[in-house]
Each structure stands twice: as structure tokens, then as C-alpha cells.
ZADOLUM-516032 format. One line per field, with one value per residue: residue number from 0; x, y, z of N, C-alpha, C, O, CB in turn; residue in three letters. Coordinates in nm, 3 decimals, decimal comma, padded with zeros to 5 digits, m for minus. Glycine has a CB too. Layout:
BEGIN
n	NUM:...
n.east	X:...
n.north	Y:...
n.up	Z:...
ca.east	X:...
ca.north	Y:...
ca.up	Z:...
c.east	X:...
c.north	Y:...
c.up	Z:...
o.east	X:...
o.north	Y:...
o.up	Z:...
cb.east	X:...
cb.north	Y:...
cb.up	Z:...
res	ALA:...
end
This chain:
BEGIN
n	0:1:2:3:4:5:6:7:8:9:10:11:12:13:14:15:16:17:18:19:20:21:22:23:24:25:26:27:28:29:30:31:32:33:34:35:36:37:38:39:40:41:42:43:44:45:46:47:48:49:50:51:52:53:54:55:56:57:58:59:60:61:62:63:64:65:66:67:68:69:70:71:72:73:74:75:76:77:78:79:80:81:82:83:84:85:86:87:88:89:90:91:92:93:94
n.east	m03,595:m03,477:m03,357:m03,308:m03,070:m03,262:m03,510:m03,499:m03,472:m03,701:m03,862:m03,827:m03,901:m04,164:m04,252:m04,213:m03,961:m03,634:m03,339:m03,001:m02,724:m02,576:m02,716:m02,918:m02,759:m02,683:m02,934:m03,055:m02,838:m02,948:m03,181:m03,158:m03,007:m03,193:m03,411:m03,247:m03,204:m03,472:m03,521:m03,374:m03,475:m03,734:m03,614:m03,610:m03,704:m04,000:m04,198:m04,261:m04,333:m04,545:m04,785:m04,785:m04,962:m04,875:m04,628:m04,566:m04,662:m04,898:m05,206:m05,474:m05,646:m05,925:m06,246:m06,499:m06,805:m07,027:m07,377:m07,346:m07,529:m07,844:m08,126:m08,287:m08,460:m08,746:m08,795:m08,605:m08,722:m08,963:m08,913:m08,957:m09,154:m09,186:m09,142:m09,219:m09,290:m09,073:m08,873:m08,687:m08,843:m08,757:m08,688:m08,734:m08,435:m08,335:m08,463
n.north	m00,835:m00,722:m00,472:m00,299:m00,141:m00,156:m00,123:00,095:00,275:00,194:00,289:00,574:00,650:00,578:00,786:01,003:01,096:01,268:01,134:01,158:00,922:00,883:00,998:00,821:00,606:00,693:00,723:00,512:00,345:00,476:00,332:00,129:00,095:00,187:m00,023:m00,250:m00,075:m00,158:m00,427:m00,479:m00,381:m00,568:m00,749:m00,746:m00,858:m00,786:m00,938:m00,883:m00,615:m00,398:m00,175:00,174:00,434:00,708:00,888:00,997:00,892:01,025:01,123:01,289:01,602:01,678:01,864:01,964:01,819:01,980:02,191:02,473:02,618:02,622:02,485:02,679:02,633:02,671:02,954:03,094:02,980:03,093:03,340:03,286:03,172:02,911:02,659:02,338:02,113:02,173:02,168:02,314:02,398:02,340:02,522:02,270:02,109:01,957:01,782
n.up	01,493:01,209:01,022:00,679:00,452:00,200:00,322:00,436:00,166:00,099:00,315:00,236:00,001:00,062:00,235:00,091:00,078:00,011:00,054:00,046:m00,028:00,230:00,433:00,421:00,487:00,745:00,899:00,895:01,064:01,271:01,312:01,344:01,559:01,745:01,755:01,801:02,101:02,186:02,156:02,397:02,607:02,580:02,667:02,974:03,266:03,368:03,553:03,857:03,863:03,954:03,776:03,685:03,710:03,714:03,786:04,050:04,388:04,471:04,592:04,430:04,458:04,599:04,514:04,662:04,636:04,547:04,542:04,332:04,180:04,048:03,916:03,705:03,490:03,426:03,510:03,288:03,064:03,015:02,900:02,628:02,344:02,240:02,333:02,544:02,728:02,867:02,740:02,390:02,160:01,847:01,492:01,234:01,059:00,916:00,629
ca.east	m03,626:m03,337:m03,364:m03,166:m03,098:m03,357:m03,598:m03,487:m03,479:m03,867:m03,954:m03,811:m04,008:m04,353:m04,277:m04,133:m03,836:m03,574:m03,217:m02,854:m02,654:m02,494:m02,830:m03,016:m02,661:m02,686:m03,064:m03,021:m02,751:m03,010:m03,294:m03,082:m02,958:m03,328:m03,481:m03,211:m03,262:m03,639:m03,503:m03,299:m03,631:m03,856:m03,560:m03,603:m03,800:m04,078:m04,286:m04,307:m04,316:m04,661:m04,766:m04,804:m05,031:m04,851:m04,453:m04,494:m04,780:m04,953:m05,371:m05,563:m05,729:m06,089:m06,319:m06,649:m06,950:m07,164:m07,449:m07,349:m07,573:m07,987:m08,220:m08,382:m08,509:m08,888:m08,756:m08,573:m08,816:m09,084:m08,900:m09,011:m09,287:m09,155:m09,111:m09,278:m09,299:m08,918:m08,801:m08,700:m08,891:m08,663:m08,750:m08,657:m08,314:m08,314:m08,606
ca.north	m00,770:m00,648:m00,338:m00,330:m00,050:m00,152:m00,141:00,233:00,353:00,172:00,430:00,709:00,622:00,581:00,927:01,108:01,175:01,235:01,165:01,081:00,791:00,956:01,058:00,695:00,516:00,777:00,661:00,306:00,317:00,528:00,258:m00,039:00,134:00,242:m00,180:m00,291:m00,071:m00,192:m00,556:m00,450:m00,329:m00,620:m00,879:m00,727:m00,906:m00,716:m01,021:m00,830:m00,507:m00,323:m00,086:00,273:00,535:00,838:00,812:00,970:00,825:01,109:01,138:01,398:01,675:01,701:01,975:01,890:01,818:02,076:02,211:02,563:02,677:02,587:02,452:02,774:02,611:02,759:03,120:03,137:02,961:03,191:03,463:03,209:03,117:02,813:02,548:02,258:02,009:02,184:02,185:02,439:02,392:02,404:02,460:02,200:02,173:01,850:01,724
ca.up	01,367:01,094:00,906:00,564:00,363:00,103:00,384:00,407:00,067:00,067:00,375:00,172:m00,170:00,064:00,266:m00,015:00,127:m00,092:00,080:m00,032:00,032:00,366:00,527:00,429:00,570:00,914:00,913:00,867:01,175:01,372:01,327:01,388:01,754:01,826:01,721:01,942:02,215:02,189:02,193:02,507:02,682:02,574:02,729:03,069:03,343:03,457:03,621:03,936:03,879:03,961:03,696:03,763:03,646:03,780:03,858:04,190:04,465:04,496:04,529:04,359:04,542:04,515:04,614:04,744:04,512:04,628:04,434:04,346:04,071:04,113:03,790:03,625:03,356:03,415:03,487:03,141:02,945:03,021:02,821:02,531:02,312:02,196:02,486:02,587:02,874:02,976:02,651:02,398:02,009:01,764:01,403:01,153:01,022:00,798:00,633
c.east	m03,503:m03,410:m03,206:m03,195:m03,209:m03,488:m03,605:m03,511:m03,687:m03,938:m03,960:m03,911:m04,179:m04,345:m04,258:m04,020:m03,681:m03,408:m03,145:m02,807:m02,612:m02,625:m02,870:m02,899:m02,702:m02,875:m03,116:m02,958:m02,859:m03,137:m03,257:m03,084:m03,099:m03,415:m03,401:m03,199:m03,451:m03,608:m03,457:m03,433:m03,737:m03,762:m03,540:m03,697:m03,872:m04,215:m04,337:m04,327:m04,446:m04,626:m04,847:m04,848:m04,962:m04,710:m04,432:m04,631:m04,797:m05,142:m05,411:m05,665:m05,827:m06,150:m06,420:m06,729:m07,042:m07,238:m07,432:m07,462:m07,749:m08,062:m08,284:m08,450:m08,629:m08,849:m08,733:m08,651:m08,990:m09,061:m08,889:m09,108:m09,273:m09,098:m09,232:m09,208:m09,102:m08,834:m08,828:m08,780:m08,781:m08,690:m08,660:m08,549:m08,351:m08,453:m08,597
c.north	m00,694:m00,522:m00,342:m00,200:m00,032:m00,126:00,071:00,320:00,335:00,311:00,542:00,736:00,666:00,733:01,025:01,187:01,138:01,249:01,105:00,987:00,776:00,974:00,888:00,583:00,559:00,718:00,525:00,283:00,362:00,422:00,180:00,002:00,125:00,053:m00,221:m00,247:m00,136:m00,382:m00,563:m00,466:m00,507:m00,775:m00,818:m00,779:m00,850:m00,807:m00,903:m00,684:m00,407:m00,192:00,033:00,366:00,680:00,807:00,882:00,932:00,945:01,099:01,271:01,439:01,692:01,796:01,894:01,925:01,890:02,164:02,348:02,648:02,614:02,595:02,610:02,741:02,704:02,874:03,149:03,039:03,040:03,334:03,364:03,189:03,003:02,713:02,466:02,164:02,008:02,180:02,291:02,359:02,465:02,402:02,392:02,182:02,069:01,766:01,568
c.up	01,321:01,014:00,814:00,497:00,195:00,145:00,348:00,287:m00,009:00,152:00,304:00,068:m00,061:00,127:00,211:00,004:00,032:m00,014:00,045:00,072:00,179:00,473:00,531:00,514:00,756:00,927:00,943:01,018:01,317:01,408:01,407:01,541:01,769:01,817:01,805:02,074:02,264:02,245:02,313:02,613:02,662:02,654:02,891:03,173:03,428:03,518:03,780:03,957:03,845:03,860:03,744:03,665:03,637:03,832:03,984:04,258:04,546:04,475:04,459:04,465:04,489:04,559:04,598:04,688:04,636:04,532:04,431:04,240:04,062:03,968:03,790:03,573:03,331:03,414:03,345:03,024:02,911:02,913:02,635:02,461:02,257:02,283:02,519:02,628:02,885:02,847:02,538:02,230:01,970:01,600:01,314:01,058:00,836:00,744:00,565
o.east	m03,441:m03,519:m03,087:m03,307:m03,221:m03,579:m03,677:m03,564:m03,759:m04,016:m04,062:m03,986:m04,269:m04,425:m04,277:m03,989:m03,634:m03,353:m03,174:m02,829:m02,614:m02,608:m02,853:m02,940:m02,734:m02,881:m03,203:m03,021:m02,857:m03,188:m03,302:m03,154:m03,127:m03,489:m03,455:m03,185:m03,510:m03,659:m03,494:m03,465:m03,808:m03,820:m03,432:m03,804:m03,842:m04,324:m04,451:m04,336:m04,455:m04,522:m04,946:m04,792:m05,000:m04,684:m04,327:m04,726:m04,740:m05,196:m05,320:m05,739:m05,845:m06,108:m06,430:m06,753:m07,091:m07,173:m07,494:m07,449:m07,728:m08,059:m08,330:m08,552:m08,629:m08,861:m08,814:m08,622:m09,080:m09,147:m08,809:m09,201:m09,380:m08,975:m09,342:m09,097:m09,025:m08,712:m08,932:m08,744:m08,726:m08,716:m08,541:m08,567:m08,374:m08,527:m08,698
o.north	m00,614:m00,517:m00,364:m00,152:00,061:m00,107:00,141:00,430:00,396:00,397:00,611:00,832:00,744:00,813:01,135:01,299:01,029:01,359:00,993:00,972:00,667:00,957:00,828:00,495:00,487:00,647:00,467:00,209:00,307:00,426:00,156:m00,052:00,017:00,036:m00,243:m00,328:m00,141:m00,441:m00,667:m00,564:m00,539:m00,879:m00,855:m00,720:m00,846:m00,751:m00,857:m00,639:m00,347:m00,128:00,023:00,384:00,759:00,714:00,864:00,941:00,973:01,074:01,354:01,370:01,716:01,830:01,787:02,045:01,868:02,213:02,397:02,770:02,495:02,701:02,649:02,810:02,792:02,925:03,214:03,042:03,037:03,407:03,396:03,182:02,975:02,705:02,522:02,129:01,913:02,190:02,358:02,243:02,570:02,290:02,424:02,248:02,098:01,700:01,499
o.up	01,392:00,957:00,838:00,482:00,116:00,065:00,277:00,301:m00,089:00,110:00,297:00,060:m00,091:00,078:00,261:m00,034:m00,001:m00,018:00,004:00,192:00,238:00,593:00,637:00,590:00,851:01,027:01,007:01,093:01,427:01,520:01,519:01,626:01,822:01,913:01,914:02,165:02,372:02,340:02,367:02,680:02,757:02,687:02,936:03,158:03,547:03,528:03,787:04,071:03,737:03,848:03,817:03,557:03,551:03,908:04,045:04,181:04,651:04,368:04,455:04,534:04,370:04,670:04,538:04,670:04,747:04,440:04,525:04,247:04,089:03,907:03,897:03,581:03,245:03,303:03,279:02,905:02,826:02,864:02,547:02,542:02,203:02,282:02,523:02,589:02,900:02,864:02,541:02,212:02,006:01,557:01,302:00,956:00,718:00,816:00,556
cb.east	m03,749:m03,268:m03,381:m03,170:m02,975:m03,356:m03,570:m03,386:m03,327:m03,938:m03,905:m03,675:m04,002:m04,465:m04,239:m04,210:m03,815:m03,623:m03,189:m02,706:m02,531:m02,408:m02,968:m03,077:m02,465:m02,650:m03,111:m02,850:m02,593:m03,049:m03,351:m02,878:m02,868:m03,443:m03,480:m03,130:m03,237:m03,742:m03,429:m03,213:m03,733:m03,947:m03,395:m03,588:m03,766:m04,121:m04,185:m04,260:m04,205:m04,695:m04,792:m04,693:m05,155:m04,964:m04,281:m04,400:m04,753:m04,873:m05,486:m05,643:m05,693:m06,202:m06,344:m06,699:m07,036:m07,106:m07,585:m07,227:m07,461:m08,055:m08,355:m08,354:m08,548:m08,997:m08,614:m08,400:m08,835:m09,100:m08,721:m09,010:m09,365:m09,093:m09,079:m09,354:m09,404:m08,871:m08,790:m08,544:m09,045:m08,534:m08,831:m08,701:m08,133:m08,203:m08,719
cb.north	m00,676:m00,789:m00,148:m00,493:m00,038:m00,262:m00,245:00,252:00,288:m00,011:00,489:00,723:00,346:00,431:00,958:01,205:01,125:01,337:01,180:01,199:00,771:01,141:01,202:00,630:00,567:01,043:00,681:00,241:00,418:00,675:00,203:m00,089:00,327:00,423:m00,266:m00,321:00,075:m00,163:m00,624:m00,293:m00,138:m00,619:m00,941:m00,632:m00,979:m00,584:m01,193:m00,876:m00,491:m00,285:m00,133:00,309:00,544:00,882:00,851:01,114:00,675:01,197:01,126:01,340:01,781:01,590:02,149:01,917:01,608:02,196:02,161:02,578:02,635:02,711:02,301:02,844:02,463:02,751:03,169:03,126:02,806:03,243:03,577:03,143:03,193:02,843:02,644:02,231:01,782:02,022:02,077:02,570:02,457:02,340:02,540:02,178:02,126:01,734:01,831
cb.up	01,380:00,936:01,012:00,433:00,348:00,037:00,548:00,430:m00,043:00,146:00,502:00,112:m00,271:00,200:00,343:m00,053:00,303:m00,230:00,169:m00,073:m00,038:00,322:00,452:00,236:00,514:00,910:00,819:00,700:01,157:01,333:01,225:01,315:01,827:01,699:01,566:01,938:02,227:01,969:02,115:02,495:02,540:02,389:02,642:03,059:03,393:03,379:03,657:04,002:03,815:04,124:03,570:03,844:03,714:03,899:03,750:04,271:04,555:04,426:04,655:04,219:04,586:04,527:04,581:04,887:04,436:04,753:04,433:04,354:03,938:04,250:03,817:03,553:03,336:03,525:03,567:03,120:02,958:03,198:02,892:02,551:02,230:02,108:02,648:02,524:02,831:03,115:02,615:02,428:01,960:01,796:01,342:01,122:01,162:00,858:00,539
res	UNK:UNK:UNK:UNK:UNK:UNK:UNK:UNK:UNK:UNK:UNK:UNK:UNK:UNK:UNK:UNK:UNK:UNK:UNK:UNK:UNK:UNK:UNK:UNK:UNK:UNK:UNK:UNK:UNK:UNK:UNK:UNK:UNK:UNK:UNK:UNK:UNK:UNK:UNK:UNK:UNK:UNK:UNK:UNK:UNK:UNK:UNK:UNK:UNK:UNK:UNK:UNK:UNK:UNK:UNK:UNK:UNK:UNK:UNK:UNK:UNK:UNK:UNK:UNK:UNK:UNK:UNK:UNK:UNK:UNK:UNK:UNK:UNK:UNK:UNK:UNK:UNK:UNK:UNK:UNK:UNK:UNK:UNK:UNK:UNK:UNK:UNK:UNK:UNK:UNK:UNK:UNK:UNK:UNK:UNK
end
């Protein structure tokens, strides 16, 4: 893929960016390098090369599912008058 300076003065028009000849040239030069480093990268042979979640091989520490905290529900629905079968009544928002 080519980038041309007409390509450039199109980005400018759609982002509203309003720069002179000198900036859209230095822009232009900066694309081109950055499309051929990309072409650089996509001509490299990564057939064997396992892909990695995490760049060093490290596990993740876990703590231990343990139940610290015990269903209330009945306790604090008793300070209620609006609850049934474990749930709370709510009155109608949207009709």
C-alpha cells in the first residue's frame, strides 16, 4: 500500500486539520516509514512461533475460594414490608 500526498491532504479535509505544505510533506514521510515498517513486520516468518498472552511465563496467584460472607437474605428482609418468596417488591417504574 502507497500513500500520496493527495491521500494526505484528503485525511486533513475529513479530520479538519488544517496544515501547511511543510507539516502535510513531514506527515506524508512519517506515514510512508510507518506502512513500510508494517510491510517489514507482515514479511517476517512467524510459522513457528507460539503466541503468548503475557511476555514473561509467569502463573497467577490465586487465593482460595472460600466462602467468607453467609446468605442473610431472611434477616434483612424482615426489616421490610415489601418482599416476597426472597425477593424485594419494587414499585413500578415504566408503565
Amino acid at each position: 500500500m502507497t500513500i500520496e500526498k493527495s491521500d494526505i491532504e484528503h485525511l486533513c479535509g475529513l479530520s479538519k486539520l488544517n496544515l501547511d505544505e511543510e507539516e502535510q510533506s513531514l506527515f506524508l514521510n512519517q506515514m510512508q516509514s510507518i506502512l513500510k515498517m508494517i510491510k517489514e513486520l507482515e514479511e517476517v516468518d512467524t510459522e513457528d512461533i507460539i503466541p503468548m498472552a503475557h511476555p514473561l511465563q509467569m502463573s497467577q496467584r490465586l487465593r482460595e475460594d472460600e466462602v467468607t460472607e453467609f446468605n442473610e437474605r431472611n434477616k434483612y428482609q424482615k426489616n421490610t414490608n415489601s418482599s416476597e418468596d426472597g425477593f424485594y417488591k419494587v414499585p413500578k417504574v415504566i408503565d
